[in-house]
C-alpha positions as CSV (number, residue, x, y, z in Angstrom):
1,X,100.2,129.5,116.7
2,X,100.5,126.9,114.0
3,X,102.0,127.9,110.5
4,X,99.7,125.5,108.0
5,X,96.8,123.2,109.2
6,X,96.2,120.1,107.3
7,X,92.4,118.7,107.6
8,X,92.3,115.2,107.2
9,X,88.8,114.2,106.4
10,X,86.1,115.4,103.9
11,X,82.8,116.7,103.6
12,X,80.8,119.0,105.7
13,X,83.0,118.7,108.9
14,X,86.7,119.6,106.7
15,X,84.7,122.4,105.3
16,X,83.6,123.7,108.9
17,X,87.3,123.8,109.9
18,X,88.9,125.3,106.9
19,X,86.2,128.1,108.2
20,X,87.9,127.9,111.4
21,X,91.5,128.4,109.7
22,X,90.6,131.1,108.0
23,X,88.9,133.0,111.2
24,X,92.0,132.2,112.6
25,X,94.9,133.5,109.9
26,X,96.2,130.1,109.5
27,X,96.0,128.5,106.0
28,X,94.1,125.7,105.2
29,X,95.0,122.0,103.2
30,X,92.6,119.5,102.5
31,X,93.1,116.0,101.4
32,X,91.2,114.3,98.9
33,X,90.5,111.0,97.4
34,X,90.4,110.7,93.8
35,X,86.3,110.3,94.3
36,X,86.6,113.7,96.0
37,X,88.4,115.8,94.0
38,X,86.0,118.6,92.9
39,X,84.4,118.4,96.3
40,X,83.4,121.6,98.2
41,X,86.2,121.2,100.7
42,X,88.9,121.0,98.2
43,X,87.5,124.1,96.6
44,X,87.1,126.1,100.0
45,X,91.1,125.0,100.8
46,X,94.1,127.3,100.4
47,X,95.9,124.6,99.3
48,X,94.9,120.6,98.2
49,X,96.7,117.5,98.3
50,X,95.2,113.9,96.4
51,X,95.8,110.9,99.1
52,X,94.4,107.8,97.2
53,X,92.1,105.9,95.5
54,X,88.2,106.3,96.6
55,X,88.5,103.3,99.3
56,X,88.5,104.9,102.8
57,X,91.5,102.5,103.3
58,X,93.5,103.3,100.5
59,X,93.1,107.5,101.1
60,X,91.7,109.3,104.1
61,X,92.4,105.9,106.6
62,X,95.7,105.6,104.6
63,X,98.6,107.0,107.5
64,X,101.6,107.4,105.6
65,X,99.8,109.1,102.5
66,X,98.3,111.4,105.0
67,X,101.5,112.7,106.9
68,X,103.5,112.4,103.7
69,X,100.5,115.0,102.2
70,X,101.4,117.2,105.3
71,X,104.9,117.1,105.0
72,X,104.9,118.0,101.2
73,X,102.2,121.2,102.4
74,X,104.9,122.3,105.2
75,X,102.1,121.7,107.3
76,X,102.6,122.0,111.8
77,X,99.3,120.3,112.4
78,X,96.8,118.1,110.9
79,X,93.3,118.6,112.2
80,X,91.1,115.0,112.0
81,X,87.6,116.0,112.6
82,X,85.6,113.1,113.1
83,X,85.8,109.5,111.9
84,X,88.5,108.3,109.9
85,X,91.8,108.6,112.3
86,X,90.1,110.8,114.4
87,X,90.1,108.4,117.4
88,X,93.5,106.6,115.9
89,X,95.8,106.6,118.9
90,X,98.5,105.0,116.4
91,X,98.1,108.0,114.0
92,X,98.4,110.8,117.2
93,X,101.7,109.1,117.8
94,X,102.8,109.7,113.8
95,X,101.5,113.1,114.1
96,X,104.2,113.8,117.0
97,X,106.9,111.0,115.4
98,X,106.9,113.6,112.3
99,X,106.8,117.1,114.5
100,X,103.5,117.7,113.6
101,X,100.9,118.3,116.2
102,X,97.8,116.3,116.5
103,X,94.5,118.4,117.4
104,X,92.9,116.2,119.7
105,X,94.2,114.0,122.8
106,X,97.1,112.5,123.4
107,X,97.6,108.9,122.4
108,X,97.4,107.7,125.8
109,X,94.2,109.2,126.7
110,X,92.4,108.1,123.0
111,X,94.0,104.5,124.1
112,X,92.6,105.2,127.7
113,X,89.1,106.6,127.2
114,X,88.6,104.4,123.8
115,X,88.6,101.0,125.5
116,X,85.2,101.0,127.6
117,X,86.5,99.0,130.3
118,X,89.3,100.6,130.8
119,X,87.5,103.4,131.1
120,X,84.9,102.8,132.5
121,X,86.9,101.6,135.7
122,X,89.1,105.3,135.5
123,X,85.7,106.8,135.6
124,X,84.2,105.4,138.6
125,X,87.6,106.0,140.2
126,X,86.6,109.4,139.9
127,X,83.2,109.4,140.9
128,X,81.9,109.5,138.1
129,X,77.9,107.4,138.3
130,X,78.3,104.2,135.7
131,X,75.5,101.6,135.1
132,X,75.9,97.8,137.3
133,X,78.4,96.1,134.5
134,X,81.5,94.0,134.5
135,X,85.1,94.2,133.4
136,X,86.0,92.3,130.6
137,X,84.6,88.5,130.1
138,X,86.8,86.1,129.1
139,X,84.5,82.9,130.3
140,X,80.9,81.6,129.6
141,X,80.4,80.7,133.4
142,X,81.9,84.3,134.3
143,X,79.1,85.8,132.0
144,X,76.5,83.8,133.6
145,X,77.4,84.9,137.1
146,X,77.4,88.3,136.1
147,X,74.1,88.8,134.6
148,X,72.6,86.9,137.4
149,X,74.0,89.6,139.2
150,X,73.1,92.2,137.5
151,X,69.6,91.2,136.9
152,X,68.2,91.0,133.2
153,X,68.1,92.5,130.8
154,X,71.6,93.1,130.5
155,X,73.7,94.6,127.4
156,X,76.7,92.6,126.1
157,X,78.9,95.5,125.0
158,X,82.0,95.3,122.4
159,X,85.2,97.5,124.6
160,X,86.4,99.1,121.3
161,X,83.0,99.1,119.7
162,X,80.4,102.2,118.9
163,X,77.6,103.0,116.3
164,X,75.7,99.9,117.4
165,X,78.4,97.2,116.9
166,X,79.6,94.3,119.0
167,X,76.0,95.2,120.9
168,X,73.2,92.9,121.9
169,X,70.5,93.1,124.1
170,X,70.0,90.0,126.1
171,X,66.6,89.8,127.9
172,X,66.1,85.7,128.3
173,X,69.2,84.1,130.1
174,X,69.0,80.6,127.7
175,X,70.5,83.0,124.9
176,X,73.5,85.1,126.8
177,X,76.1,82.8,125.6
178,X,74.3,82.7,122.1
179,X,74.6,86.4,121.6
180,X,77.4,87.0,123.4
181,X,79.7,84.7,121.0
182,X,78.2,86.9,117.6
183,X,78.9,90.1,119.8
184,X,81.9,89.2,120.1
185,X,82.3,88.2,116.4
186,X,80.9,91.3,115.1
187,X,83.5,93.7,117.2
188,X,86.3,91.2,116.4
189,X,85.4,92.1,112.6
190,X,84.7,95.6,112.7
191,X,87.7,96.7,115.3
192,X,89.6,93.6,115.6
193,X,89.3,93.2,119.0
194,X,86.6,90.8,120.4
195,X,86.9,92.1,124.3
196,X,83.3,92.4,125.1
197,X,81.4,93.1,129.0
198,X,77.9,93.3,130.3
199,X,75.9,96.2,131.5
200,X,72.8,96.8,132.8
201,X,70.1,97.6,129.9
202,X,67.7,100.3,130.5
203,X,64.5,99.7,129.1
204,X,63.2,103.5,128.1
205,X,66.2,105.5,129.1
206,X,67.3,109.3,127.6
207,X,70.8,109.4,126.1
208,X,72.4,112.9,127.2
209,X,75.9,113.6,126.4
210,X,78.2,116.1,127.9
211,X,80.5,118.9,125.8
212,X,83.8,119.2,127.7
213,X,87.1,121.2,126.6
214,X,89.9,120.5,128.3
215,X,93.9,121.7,128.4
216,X,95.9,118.8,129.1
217,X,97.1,120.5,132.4
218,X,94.6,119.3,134.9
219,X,92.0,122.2,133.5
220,X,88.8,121.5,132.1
221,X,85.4,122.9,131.6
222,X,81.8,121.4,130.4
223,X,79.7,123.4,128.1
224,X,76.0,122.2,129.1
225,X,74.9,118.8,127.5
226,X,72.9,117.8,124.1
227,X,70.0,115.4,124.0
228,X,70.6,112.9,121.1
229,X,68.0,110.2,122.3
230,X,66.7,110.4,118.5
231,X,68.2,107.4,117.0
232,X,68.1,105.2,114.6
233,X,69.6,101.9,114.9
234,X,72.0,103.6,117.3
235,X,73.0,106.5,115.0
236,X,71.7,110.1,115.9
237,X,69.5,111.9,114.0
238,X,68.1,114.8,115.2
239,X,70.2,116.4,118.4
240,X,68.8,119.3,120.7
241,X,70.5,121.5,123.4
242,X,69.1,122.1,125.9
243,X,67.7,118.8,127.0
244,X,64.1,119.1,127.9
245,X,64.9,116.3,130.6
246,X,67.4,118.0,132.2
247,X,66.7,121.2,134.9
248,X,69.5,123.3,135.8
249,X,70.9,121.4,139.1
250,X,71.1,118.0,137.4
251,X,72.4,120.1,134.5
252,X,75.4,121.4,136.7
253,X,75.7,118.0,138.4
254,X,76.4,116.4,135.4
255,X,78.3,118.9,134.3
256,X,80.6,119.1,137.2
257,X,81.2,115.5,137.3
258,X,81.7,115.1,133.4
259,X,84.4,118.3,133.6
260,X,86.6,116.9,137.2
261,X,86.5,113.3,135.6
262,X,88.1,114.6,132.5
263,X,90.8,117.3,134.3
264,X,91.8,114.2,136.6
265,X,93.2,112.1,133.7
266,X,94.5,115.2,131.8
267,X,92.3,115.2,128.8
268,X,93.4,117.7,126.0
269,X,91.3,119.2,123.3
270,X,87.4,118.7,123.0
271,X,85.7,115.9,124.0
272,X,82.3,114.3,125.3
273,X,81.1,112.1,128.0
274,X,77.6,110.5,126.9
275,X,75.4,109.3,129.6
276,X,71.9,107.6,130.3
277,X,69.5,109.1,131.8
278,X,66.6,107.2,133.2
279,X,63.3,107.5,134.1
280,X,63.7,108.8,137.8
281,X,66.4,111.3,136.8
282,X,69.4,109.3,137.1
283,X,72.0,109.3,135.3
284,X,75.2,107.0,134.7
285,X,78.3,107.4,132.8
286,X,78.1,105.2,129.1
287,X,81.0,105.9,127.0
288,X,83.2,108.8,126.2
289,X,84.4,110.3,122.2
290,X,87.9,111.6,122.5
291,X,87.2,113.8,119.4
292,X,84.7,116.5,117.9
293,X,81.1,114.9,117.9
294,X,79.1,115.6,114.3
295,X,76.6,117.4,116.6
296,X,78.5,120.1,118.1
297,X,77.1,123.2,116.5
298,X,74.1,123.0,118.6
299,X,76.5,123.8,121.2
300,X,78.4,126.1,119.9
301,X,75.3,128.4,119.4
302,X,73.4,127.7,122.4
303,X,77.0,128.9,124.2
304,X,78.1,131.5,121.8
305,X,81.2,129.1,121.3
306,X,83.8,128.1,119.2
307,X,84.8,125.0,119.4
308,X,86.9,124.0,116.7
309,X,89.0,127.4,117.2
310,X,89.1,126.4,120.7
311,X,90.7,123.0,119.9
312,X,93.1,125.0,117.8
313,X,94.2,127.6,120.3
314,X,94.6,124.1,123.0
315,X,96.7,121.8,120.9
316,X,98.9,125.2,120.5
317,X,99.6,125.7,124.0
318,X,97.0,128.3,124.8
319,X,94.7,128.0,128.0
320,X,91.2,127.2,127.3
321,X,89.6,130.2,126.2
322,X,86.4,130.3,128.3
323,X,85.5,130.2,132.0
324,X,83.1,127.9,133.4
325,X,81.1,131.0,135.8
326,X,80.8,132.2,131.7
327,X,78.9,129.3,130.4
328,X,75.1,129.7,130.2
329,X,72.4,128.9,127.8
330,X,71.3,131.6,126.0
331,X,69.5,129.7,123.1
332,X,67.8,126.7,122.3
333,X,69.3,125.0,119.4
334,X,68.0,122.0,117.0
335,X,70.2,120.5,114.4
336,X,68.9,117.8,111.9
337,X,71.3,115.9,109.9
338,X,70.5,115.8,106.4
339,X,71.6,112.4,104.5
340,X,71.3,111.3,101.3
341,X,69.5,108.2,101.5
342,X,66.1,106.5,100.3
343,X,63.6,107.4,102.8
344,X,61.7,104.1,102.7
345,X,64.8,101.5,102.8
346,X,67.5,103.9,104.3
347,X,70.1,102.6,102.0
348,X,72.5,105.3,100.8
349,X,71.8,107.5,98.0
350,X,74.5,108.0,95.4
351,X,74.7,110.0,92.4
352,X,75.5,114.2,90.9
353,X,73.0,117.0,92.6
354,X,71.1,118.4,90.0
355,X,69.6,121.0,92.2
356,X,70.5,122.8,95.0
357,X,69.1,125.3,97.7
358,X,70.0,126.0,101.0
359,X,67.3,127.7,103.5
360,X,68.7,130.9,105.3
361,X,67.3,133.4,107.4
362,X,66.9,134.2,111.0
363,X,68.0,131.8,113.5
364,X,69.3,129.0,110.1
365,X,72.9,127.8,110.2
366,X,73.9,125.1,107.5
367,X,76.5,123.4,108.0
368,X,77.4,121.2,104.6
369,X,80.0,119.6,102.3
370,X,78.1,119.6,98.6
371,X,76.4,122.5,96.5
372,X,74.7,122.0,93.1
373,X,76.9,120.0,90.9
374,X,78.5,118.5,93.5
375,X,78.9,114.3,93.1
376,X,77.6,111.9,96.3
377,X,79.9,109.3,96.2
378,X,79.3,105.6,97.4
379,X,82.0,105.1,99.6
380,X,81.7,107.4,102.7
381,X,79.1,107.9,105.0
382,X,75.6,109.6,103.6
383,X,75.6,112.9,105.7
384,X,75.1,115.7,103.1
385,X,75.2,118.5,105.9
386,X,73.5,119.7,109.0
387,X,71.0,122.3,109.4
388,X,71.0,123.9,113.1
389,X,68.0,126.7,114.0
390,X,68.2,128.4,117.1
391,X,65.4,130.2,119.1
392,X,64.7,132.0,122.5
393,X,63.0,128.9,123.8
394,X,62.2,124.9,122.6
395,X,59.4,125.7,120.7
396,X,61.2,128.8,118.6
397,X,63.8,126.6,117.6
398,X,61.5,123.8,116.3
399,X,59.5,126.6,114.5
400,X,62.1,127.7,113.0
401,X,63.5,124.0,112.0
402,X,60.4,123.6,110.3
403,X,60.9,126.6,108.1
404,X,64.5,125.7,106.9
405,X,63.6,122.3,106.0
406,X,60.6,123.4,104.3
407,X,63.1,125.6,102.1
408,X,65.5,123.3,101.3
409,X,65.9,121.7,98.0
410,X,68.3,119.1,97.0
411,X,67.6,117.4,93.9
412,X,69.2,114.3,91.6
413,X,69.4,112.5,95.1
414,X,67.4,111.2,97.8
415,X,67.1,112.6,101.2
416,X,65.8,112.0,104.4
417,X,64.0,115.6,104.8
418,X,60.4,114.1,104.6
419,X,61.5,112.5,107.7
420,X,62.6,115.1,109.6
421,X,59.9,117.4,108.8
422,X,57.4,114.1,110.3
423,X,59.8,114.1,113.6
424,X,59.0,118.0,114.1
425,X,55.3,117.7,113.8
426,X,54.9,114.6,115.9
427,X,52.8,115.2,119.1
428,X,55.1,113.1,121.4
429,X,58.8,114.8,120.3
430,X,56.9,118.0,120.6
431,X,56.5,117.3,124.6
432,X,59.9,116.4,124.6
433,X,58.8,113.8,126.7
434,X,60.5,110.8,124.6
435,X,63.2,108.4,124.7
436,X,65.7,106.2,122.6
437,X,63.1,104.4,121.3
438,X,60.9,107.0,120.2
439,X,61.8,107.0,116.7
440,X,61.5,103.2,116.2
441,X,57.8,103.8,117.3
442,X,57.5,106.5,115.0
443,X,58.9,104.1,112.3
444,X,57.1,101.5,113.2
445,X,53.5,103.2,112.9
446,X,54.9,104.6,109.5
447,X,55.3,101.0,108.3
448,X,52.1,99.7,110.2
């Protein structure tokens, strides 16, 4: 097992695996900008190392400031959560340049699984179900023929692109080449590559994805799905496991496919494969995350799992520590992300928390990365923490959602709680009967 873990991120998930560490025995370093530097992670860590200015760039994106931090800790292993250099291939490879282990895939497999057409095509090679699309388009005429093809609408997709980027939605053919040249602007900008494809759009489609662990060996398991269709402007809001659209055989179906696809291309660590689900129960492959997704507690607790120990006990050479004939839900789990942010225009919400209360009891996990005192800054993403509830059924979990955000007070910023609180008592997401574009309805009569 590793001697010294270095996390290199911030916030609520750098706190969540210090926890992880210290279950473990293994000490814990965080990194910190000099934004960051009476942060709750810094605080929580046996050790601390400053990496940089606030910019993302100049600290927690920043490579050699990173392994130099490591190296200066005596650290085995650095650990990257999500974001940042999570999904860096270049940065696994300096991990393992440096002897120090990288907690996640290998390089290949991030450069692999992180270029959509790529993998897309390894995918259906392994039977895995993918929405009518196209390789990569290099020509207008090319384009055209395709989307003929596929039938409209069709979805002009960036290959390295997520969170919405490098993504249009092209329902009249007189405009494909329009908004396939700013698609391919906008992933050129944000990724600096301007590969883009098409695929089929779905009109009112579910978006499932699938939890898989696997041991670099040709092993792998899934551990049920998550239904994340709440979204706004493609970023998740509010996630749930189970799904209430999925029943136990499409459940193992999915499952089965998601867990082979990954053992066939020896995939190590934790990872997920998100699908689409549509209205007659289909589903098809949409993208994978070679990294920890910001939802996985629901998981964890609807399981009785571990992940980020389990990623741990991989990258060090141990099997994976649970059998697929032991992985069952026993919960239902809800977890709401809590961001600071003004809940009329959405813009992030800087500035010191004046108050502070968490919500507890029964069934309440929080996972978070400020306390009272604590300073949001302006240059990372607006999550403030996630609050999970589990109950015996759907309905018990939202109950008890309810309840914790009712308790919860954060003060000297702004929040989206009001929001939240809206979702849980809204007629249509109590059904469960809803989609990807439930929430811009639910916006949209807000606003009307």
């Amino acid at each position: 097992m590793f001697r010294k873990i270095l996390i290199a991120n911030r916030g609520e998930i750098a706190v969540r695996v210090i926890r992880a560490c210290r279950d473990m025995g293994i000490p814990a370093v965080a990194v910190y900008s000099t934004a960051d530097a009476e942060a709750v992670h810094v605080r929580f860590a046996d050790e601390s190392v400053c990496i940089g200015p606030p910019a993302p760039r100049d600290s927690y994106l920043n490579a050699p400031a990173v392994l130099s931090a490591a190296r200066i800790a005596g650290c085995d292993a650095i650990h990257p959560g999500y974001g940042f250099m999570s999904e860096n291939p270049e940065f696994a490879e300096a991990c393992e340049a440096c002897g120090i282990t990288f907690i996640g895939p290998t390089a290949e497999t991030m450069r692999l699984m992180g270029d959509k057409v790529r993998g897309r095509a390894t995918l259906v090679e392994r039977g895995v179900p993918i929405l009518p699309g196209t390789g990569a388009l290099t020509e207008p005429d090319e384009a055209i023929a395709a989307a003929e093809r596929i039938g409209y609408p069709v979805l002009v997709k960036a290959s390295a692109g997520g969170g919405g980027r490098g993504m249009r939605v092209v329902e009249d053919p007189s405009r494909l080449i329009e908004l396939l040249g700013s698609a391919r602007s906008e992933a050129k900008a944000g990724f600096g590559n301007d590969t883009v494809f098409l695929e089929k759009y779905l009109a009112r489609p579910r978006h499932i994805e699938v939890q898989v662990l696997g041991d670099g060996k040709g092993n792998a398991v899934h551990l049920l799905e998550r239904e994340c269709s709440l979204q706004r402007r493609h970023q998740k809001i509010l996630e749930e496991s189970p799904s209430p659209a999925i029943d136990a055989e499409t459940r193992a179906r999915m499952g089965g496919i998601a867990a082979r696809a990954v053992a066939a291309v020896n995939y190590r660590g934790a990872g997920t494969l998100e699908f689409l689900l549509d209205e007659d129960g289909q589903f098809y492959f949409l993208e994978m995350n070679t990294r920890l997704q910001v939802e996985h507690p629901v998981t964890e607790i609807v399981t009785g799992t571990d992940l980020v120990t389990a990623q741990i006990r991989i990258a060090a050479g141990e099997p994976i520590p649970y059998r697929q004939e032991d992985i069952r839900p026993l919960f239902s789990a809800i977890e709401c992300r809590i961001c600071a942010e003004d809940p009329t225009t959405y813009t992030p919400s800087a500035g010191r928390i004046t108050g502070y209360h968490e919500p507890g009891g029964p069934g309440v996990r929080v996972d978070s990365g400020f306390m009272a005192g604590s300073v949001v800054p302006p240059y990372y993403d607006s999550l403030l923490s996630k609050v999970i509830t589990r109950g015996v059924n759907r309905e018990h979990a939202i109950q008890r959602m309810r309840r914790a955000l009712l308790e919860y007070l954060v003060e000297g910023v702004k929040t989206n709680l009001a929001l939240h609180l809206r979702i849980l008592r809204d007629p249509e997401f109590q059904s469960g009967v809803f989609d990807t574009k439930y929430l811009t309805r639910l916006l949209a009569a807000r606003e009307g």
